[in-house]
C-alpha positions in Angstrom: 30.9 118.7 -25.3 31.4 115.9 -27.0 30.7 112.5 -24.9 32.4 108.8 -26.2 30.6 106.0 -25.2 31.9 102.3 -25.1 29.6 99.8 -27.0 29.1 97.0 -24.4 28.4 93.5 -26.0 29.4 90.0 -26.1 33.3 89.1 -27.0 33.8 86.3 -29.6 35.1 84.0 -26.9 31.9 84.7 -24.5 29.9 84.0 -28.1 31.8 80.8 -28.2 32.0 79.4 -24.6 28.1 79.7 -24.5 27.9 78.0 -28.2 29.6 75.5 -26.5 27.9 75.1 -23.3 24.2 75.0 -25.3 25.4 72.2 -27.6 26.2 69.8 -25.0 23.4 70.6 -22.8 21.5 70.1 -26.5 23.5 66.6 -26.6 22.2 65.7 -23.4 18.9 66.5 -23.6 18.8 64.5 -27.1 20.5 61.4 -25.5 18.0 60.9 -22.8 15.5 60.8 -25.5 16.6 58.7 -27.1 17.2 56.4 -24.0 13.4 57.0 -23.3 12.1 55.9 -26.9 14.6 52.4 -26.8 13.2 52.0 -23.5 9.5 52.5 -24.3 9.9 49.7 -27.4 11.5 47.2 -25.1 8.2 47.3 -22.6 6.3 47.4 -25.6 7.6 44.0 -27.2 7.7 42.4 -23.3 4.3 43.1 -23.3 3.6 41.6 -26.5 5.6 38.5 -25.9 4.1 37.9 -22.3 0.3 38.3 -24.1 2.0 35.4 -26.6 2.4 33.1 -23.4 -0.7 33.6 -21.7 -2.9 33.3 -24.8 -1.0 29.9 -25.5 -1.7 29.1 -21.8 -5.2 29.9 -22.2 -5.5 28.2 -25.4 -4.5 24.8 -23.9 -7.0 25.6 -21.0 -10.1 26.6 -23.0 -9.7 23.9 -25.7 -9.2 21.4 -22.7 -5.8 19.9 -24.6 -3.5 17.0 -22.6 -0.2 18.4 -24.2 2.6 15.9 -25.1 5.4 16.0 -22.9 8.8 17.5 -24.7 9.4 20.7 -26.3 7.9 22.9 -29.2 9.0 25.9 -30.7 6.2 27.7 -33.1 5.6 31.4 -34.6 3.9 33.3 -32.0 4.4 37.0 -33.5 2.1 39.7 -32.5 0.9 42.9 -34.5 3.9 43.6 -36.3 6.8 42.3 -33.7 8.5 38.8 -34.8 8.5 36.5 -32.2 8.6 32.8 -31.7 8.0 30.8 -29.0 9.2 27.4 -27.5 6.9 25.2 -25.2 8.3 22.7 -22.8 5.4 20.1 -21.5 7.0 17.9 -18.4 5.4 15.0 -16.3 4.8 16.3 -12.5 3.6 13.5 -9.9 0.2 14.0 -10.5 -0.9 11.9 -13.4 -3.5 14.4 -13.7 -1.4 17.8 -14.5 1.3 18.4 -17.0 3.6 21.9 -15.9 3.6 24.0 -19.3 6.6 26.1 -19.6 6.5 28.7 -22.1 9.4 30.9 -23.3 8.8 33.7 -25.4 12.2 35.1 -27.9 12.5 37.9 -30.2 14.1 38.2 -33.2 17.6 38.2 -31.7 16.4 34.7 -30.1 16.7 36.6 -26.7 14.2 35.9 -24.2 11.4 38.9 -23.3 9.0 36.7 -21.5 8.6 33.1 -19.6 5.5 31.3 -18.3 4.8 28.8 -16.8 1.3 26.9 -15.9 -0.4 23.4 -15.9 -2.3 21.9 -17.9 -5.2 19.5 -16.7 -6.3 16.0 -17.3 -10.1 16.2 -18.2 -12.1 13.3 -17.8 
């Protein structure tokens, strides 16, 4: 007796649909990676631009300096992200405090951080 049996396997097509099926699912998975790693460097420089204000905030405070009133721009770059910032010193109605406003930009001259603080009249 001689006995046949049928070879059971994948077609080409079934080969093909799940080809297809594991590359976008790949696609996906490589996307939101991406997303993830652009998003991780954005925090990363809005952190670096907000330490930028405050140590210019706390610069003016620890070296008790009565800024002039107007606006400044200087380098303020940390580790090796380019930033610059630009300080605006206004009058308030206390002769004896000066509001600091501190804007931090990137390279693109967008803005990542803002602060704002007073300086104090030290007699």
């Amino acid at each position: 007796m001689i006995r046949h049996t049928i070879a059971r396997g994948f077609s080409l097509v079934e080969v093909l649909v799940a080809l297809v099926l594991l590359s976008v699912a790949m696609l996906a998975v490589f996307r939101s990676l991406g997303v993830g790693t652009q998003t991780a460097e954005i925090a990363h420089v809005r952190m670096l631009a907000q330490w930028s204000a405050e140590n210019r905030l706390m610069e003016i405070r620890l070296r008790r300096e009565w800024p002039n009133i107007g606006e400044e721009r200087f380098d303020c770059s940390q580790l090796d992200t380019v930033l610059s910032c630009s300080q605006k010193v206004i009058a308030t109605p206390n002769a004896g405090f000066r509001r600091v406003e501190l804007q931090v930009l990137d390279a693109g001259q967008r803005q990542v951080a803002r602060l704002v603080g007073f300086a104090t009249l030290v007699r």
